[in-house]
C-alpha positions as CSV (number, residue, x, y, z in Angstrom):
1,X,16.1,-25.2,1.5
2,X,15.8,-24.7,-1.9
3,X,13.3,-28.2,-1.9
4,X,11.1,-26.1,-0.4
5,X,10.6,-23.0,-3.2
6,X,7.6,-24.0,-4.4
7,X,5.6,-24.5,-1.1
8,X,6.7,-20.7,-0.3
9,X,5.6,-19.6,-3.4
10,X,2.1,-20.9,-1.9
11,X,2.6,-19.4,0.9
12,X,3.1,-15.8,-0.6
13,X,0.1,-16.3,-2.7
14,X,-1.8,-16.5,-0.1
15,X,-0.6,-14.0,1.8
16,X,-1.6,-11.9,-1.1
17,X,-5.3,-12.2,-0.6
18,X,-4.5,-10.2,2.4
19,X,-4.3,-6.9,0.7
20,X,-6.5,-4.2,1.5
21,X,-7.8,-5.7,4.7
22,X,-4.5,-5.7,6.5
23,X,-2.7,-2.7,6.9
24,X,-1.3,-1.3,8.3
25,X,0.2,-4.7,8.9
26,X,2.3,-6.4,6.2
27,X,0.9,-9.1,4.2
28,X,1.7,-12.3,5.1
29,X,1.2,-16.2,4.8
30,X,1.9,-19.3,6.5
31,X,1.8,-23.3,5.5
32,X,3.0,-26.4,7.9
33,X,4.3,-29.4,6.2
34,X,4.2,-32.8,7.4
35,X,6.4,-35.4,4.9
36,X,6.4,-32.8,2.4
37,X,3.0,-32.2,2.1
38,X,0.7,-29.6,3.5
39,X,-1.2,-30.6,6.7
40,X,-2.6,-26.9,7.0
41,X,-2.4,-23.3,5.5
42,X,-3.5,-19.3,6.1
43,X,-3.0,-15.7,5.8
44,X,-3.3,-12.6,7.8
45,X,-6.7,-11.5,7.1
46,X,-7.9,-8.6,8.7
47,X,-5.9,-6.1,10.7
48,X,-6.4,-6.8,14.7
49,X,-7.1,-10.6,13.8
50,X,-4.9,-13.6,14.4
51,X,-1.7,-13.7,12.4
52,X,-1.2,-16.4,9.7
53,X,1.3,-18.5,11.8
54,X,-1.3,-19.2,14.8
55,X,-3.8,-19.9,12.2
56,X,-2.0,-22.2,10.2
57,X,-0.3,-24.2,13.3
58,X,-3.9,-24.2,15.0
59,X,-5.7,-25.8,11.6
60,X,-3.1,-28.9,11.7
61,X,-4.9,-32.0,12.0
62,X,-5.0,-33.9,15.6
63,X,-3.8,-36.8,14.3
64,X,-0.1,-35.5,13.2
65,X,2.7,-34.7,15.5
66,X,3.2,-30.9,15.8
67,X,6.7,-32.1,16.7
68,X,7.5,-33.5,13.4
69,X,6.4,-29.9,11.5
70,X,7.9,-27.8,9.4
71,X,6.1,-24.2,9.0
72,X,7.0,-22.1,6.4
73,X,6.2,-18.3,6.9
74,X,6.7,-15.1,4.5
75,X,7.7,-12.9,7.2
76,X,9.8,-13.1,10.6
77,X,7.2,-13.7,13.1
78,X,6.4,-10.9,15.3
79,X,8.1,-11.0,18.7
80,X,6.1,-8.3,20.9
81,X,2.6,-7.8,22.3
82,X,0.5,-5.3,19.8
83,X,-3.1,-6.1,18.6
84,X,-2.0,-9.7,19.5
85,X,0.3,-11.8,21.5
86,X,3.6,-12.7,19.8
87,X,3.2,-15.4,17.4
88,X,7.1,-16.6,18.1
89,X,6.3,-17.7,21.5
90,X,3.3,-19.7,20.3
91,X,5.3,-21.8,18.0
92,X,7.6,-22.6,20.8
93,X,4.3,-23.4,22.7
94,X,3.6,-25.4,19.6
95,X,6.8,-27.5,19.6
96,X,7.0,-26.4,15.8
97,X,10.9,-28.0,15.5
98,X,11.4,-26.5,12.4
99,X,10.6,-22.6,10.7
100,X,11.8,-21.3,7.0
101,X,11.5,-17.5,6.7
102,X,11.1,-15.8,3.7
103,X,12.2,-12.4,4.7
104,X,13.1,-10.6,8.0
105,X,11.0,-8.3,9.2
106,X,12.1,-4.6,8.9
107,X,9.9,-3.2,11.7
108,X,12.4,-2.0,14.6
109,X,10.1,-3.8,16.6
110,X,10.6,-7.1,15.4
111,X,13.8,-7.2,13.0
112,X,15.8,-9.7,14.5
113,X,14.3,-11.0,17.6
114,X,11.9,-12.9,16.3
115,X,14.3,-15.1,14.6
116,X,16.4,-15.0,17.8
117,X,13.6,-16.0,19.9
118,X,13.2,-19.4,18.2
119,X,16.4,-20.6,18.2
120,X,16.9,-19.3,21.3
121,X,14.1,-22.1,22.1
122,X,16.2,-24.4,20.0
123,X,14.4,-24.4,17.2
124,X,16.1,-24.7,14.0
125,X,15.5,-21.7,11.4
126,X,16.3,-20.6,7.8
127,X,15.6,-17.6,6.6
128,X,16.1,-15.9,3.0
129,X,13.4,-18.7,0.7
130,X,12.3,-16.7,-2.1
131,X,12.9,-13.1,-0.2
132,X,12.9,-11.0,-2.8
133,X,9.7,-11.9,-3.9
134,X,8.5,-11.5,-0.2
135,X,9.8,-8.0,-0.2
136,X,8.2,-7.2,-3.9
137,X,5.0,-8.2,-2.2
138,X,5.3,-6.1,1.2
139,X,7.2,-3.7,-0.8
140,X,5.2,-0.1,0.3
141,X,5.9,-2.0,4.1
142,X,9.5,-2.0,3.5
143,X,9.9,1.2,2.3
144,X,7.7,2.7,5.8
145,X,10.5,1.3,7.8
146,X,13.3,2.1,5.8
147,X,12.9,5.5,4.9
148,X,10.6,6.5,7.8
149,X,8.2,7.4,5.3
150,X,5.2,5.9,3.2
151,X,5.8,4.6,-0.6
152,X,4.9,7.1,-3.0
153,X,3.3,6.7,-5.9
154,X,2.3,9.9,-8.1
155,X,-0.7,8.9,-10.7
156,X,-2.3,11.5,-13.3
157,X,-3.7,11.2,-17.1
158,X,-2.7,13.6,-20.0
159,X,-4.2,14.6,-23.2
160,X,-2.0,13.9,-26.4
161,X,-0.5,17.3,-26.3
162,X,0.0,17.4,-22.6
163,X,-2.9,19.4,-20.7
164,X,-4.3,17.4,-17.1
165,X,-7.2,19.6,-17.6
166,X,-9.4,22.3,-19.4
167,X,-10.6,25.6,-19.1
168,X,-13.3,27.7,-18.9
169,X,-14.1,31.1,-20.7
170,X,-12.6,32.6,-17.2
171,X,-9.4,30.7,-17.7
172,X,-10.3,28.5,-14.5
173,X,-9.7,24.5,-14.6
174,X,-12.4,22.8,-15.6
175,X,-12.6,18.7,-15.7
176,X,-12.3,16.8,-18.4
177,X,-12.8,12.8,-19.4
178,X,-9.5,12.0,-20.2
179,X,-8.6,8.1,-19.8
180,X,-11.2,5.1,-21.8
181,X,-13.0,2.6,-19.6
182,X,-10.2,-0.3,-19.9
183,X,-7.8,2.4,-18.0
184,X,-10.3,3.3,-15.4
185,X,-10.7,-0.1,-14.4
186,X,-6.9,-0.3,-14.2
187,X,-7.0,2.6,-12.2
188,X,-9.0,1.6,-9.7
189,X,-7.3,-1.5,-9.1
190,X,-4.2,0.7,-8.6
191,X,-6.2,2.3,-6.0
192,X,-7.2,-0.9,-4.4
193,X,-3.7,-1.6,-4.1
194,X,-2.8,1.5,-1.9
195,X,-3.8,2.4,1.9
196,X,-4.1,6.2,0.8
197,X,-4.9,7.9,-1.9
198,X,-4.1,12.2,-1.7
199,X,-5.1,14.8,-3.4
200,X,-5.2,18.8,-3.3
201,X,-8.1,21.3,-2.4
202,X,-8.2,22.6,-5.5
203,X,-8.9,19.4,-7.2
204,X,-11.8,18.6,-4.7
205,X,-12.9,21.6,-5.8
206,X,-13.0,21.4,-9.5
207,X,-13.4,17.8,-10.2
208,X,-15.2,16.5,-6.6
209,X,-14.1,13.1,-7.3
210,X,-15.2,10.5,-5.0
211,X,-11.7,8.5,-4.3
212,X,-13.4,5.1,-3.7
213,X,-13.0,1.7,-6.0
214,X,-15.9,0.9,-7.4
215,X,-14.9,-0.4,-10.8
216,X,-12.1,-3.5,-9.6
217,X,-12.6,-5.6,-6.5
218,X,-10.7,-4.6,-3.8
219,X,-10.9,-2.1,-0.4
220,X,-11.4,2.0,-0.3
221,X,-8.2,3.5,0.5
222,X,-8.0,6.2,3.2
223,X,-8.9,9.6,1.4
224,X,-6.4,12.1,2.4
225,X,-7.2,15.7,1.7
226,X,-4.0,18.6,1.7
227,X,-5.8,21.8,2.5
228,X,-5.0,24.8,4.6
229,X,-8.9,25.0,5.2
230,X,-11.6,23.0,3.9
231,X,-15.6,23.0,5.1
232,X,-17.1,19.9,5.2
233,X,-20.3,20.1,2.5
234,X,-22.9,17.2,1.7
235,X,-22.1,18.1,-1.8
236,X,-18.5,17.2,-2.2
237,X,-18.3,13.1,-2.7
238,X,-15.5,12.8,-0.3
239,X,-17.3,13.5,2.4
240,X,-19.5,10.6,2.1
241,X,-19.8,7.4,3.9
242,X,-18.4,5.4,0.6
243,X,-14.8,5.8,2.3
244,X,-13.3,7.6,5.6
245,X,-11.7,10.6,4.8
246,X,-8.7,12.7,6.9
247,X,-7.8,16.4,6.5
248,X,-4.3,17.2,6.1
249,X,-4.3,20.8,6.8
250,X,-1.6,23.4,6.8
251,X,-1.0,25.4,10.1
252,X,-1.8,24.7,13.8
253,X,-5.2,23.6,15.9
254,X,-6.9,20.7,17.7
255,X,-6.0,17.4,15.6
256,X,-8.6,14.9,15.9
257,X,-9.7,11.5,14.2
258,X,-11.0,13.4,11.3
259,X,-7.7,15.6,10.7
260,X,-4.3,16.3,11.5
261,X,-2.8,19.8,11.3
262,X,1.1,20.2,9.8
263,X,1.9,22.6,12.5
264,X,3.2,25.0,9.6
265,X,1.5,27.0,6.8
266,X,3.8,26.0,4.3
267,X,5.1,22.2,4.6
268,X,7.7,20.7,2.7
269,X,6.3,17.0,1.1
270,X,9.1,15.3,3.4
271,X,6.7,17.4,6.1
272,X,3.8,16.0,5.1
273,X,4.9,12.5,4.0
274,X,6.5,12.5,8.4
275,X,3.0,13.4,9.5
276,X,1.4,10.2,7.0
277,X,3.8,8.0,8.5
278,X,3.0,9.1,12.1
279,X,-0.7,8.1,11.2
280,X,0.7,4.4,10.1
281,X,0.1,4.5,6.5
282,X,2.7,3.1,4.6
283,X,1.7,3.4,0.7
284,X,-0.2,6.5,-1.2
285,X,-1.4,7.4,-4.0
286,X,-1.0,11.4,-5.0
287,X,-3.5,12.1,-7.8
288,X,-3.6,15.3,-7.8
289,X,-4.1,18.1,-8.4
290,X,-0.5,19.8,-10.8
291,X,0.5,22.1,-7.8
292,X,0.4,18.6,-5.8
293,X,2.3,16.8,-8.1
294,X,5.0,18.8,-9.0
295,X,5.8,19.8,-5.2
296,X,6.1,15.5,-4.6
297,X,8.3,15.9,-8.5
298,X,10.6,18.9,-7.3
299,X,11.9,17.8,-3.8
300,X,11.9,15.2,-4.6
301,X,9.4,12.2,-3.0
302,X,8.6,9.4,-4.8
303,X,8.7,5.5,-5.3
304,X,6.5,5.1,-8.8
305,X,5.0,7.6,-11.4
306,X,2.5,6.4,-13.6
307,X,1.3,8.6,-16.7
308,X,-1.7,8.2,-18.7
309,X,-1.7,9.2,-21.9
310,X,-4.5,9.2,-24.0
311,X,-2.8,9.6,-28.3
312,X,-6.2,10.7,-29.4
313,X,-7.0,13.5,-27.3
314,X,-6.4,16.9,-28.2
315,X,-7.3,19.7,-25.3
316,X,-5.4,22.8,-27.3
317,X,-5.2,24.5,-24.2
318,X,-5.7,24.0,-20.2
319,X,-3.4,23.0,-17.7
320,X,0.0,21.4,-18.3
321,X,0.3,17.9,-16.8
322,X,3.5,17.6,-15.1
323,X,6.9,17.2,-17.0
324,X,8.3,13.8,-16.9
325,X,10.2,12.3,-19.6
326,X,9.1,9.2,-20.6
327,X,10.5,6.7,-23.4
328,X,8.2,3.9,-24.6
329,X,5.1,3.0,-22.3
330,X,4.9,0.1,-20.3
331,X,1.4,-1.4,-22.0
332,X,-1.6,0.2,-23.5
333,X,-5.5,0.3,-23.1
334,X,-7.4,1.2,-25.8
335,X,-5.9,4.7,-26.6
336,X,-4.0,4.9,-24.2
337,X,-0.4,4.5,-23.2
338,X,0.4,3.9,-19.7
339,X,4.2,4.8,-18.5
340,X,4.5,3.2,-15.4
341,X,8.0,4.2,-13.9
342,X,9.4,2.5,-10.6
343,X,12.1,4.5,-9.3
């Protein structure tokens, strides 16, 4: 199986060019080879749309055998009816022979039996090519189904003597530039790597950032706002048509597209993080505000932390960042030091 390494690795490249468009589905990819070469490749590319294996086996030329195919897949192929018909029993439509498997899939729905189906149909499979980097690449999908709950990633920037933010001459928070322009790019491309992205009232509020990725390529996440109340105004950026935004809010009512209500004023994270997952969102990105981030810290609720520290920034006084201990940062932009910590 081992022969075949380097046409998975193909195969889980392109599945990356699924991101952002796909989700809540996994990303995923798909080659056929015909005397070790391939006849035909695709990806997953849009949520609702046709899933890389029916696209790949479709695309195979109508001069070569579909009986003397291999197709190499990064995922299990799905084995129930959702936005589309399962793609196992088409490649026992297709007379596909032979199927490698990067990884099994972890959704309850399809762990298992869509391995089972096919050699059921007696169609010979191996599964396990390169599966750790399929999981690495699905990894916020992984974590959904395994802990019932959406990867976590906590993001906020720091002066050099650790505020998040300023003050006024009334002691209230006021914003402050804190990362350079090299970091702001990376930090939107963290964004575009997300489904989410979740921040507090207060930092609506205060900072009425606009959530959206504008300086990478890549797809708006879904702007997630925890509030116990919160009027929608024309002058706040996130209620804008840049992005779609839902209201998280504390207590009960009427949840609707738009918003969801915790059905309790005062929600643990795990709480909250059960009512994201109910809404099929399997990665975020908390940015903020401190009260935010410290509740995800304390209980605690989290896959990643990444810090930004910018050495030549002095605030004197404001608000303290969070406390994380740190050793040496992973990189550096410009001035600044990013610590980016996978739990």
């Amino acid at each position: 199986m081992l022969e075949f390494s380097q046409f998975m690795l193909r195969a889980l490249e392109l599945a990356a060019k699924g991101k952002g468009a796909v989700e809540p589905n996994p990303m995923v990819g798909a080659l056929v080879i015909h005397n070790h070469a391939i006849v035909s490749e695709a990806y997953h590319r849009q949520y609702g749309s046709a899933h890389a294996e029916r696209l790949a086996i479709e695309q195979i030329p109508a001069n070569i055998p579909r009986n003397e195919c291999l197709l190499l897949v990064t995922l299990e192929p799905c084995a129930h009816y959702g936005k589309t018909p399962p793609c196992a029993d088409f490649i026992i439509q297709s007379n596909i022979p032979r199927v490698i498997i990067a990884s099994e899939d972890p959704n309850p729905l399809v762990r298992g039996k869509g391995i089972q189906k096919l050699l059921s149909a007696g169609i010979e499979v191996r599964c396990g090519l390169l599966e750790t980097q399929a999981r690495q690449l699905n990894a916020s999908f992984y974590s959904m189904h395994a802990q019932k709950r959406p990867f976590v990633t906590l993001k906020w920037a720091e002066s050099a003597d650790g505020f998040m933010a300023s003050v006024n001459a009334h002691l209230q928070p006021q914003k402050v530039k804190i990362t350079g322009p090299e970091t702001d790019q990376w930090v939107h491309q963290l964004r575009a790597r997300h489904q989410a992205i979740l921040v507090g009232k207060k930092t609506v509020l205060t900072d009425n950032p606009q959530l959206t990725v504008r300086l990478a390529e890549g797809f708006n996440p879904l702007r997630l706002i925890w509030a116990t109340e919160l009027q929608p105004s024309p002058e706040l950026f996130i209620f804008n048509n840049a992005a779609k935004t839902h209201l998280l809010l504390n207590g009960t009512g009427h949840s609707d597209a738009h918003k969801t209500f915790l059905n309790t004023f005062n929600p643990s994270v795990k709480e909250l993080l059960e009512v994201i997952y109910q809404l099929n969102i399997h990665s975020v990105l908390v940015e903020g505000g401190k009260r935010v981030l410290e509740s995800f810290i304390k209980e605690p609720c989290y896959d990643r932390i990444v810090k930004l520290v910018n050495t030549q920034l002095y605030l004197g006084k404001g608000v303290r960042a969070p406390e994380f201990n740190t050793s040496s940062p992973s990189f550096i932009l410009g001035q600044d030091r990013i610590f980016d910590v996978k739990i």
